[in-house]
Residue, then its C-alpha position, 0 to 999 in steps of 0.5 A: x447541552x451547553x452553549x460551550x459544547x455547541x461550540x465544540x467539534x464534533x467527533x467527526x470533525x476532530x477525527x478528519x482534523x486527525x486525519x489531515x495531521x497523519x498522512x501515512x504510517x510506513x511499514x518500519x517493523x519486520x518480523x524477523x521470523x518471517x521476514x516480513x514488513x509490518x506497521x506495529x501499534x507502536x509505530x502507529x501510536x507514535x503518529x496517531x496519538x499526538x494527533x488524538x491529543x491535539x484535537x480532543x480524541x479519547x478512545x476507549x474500548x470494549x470486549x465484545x468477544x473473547x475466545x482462546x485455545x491452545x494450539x501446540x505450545x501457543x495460547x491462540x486468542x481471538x478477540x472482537x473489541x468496539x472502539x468508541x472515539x469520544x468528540x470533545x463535544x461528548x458526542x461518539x463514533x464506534x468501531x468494531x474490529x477483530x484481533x488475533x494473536x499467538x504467544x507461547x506464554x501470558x501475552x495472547x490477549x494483550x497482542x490480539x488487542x494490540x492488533x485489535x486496536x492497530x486495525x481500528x486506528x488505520x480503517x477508521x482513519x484511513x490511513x496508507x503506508x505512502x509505499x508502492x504496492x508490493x505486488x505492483x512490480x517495479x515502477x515503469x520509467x519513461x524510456x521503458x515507455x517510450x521503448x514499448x511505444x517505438x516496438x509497437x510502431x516498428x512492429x507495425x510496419x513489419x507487418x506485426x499489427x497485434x500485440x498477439x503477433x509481436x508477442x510470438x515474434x519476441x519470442x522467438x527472436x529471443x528465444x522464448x522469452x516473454x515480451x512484456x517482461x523485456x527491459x530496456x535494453x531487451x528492448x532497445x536489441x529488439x527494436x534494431x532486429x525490427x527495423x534498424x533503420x527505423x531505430x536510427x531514425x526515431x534515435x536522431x529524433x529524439x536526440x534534435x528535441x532533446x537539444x531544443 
């Protein structure tokens, strides 16, 4: 090795140079048989590869298997590929990743090595949407919070000390509804029922620190 490959980065260290320049790939593609969000090689090149290019990154890939059937009128391909990213210094790092994909004419194995390389890309350099969780439901806001906090200590002063208790007492006063699926509003309703007084009480209070 030469003293100016000494003095090169290492491939991991150009890979995490890479991964502080790309942060996040949002879902920006849709699928418009489906209907759903997706991040596309495109997309993910857009914001990788000039990344790649500025720390000295080439990747080079590598079929390791192949398979293909025909299901229906689509050629089905299904592909394993290693990924070598090459360091300026000439050192490597390889992954192996899957690749699937369907298309009704020539395009199957071009589109399983798309996703192929997609999949590399976003595990090796570990890179997130910057998106909520779809599955997490709506965000939380700070009144709801407070709301849930004030229900639970009216409900104790009523007698309603467990979560079990207050659950089956909004329900009832709701007419079967579930508690933890109660909004604000459902909320605020339900902590007059629970002690209006109270209610009033902790509204005054939370008005004068409010004006403080």
């Amino acid at each position: 090795m030469s003293e100016t490959s000494k003095e090169l980065p290492t491939v991991i260290q150009s890979l995490t140079n890479v991964m502080r320049d790309v942060r996040s790939v949002s879902k920006s593609d849709t699928n418009t048989h489906f209907g759903f969000r997706f991040r596309g090689i495109d997309i993910v090149l857009e914001h990788v590869a000039p990344a790649l290019r500025e720390h000295g990154v080439v990747v080079i890939p590598e079929v390791l298997e192949q398979t293909s059937e025909l299901v229906g009128k689509n050629n089905r391909v299904v592909v394993k590929v290693a990924y070598t990213f090459w360091g300026p210094a000439g050192d490597k790092v390889t992954a192996v990743v899957p690749g699937e994909a369907m298309d009704a004419q020539d395009k199957a194995s071009s589109k399983a090595m798309s996703v192929a390389f997609r999949t590399a890309l976003i595990q090796a350099l570990a890179i997130p949407t910057g998106e909520r969780d779809p599955h997490a439901g709506e965000p939380v806001g700070r009144k709801l919070i407070q709301l849930q906090q004030q229900v639970k200590a009216a409900g104790a002063v009523k007698g309603l000390a467990t979560m079990q208790a207050l659950r089956e007492d909004y329900a009832l006063w709701s007419q079967g509804a579930e508690i933890e699926a109660a909004d604000e509003k459902d909320l605020a309703d339900y902590l007059k029922h629970l002690k209006p007084a109270a209610t009033q009480t902790m509204q005054r209070r939370q008005s004068a620190g409010g004006t403080r």
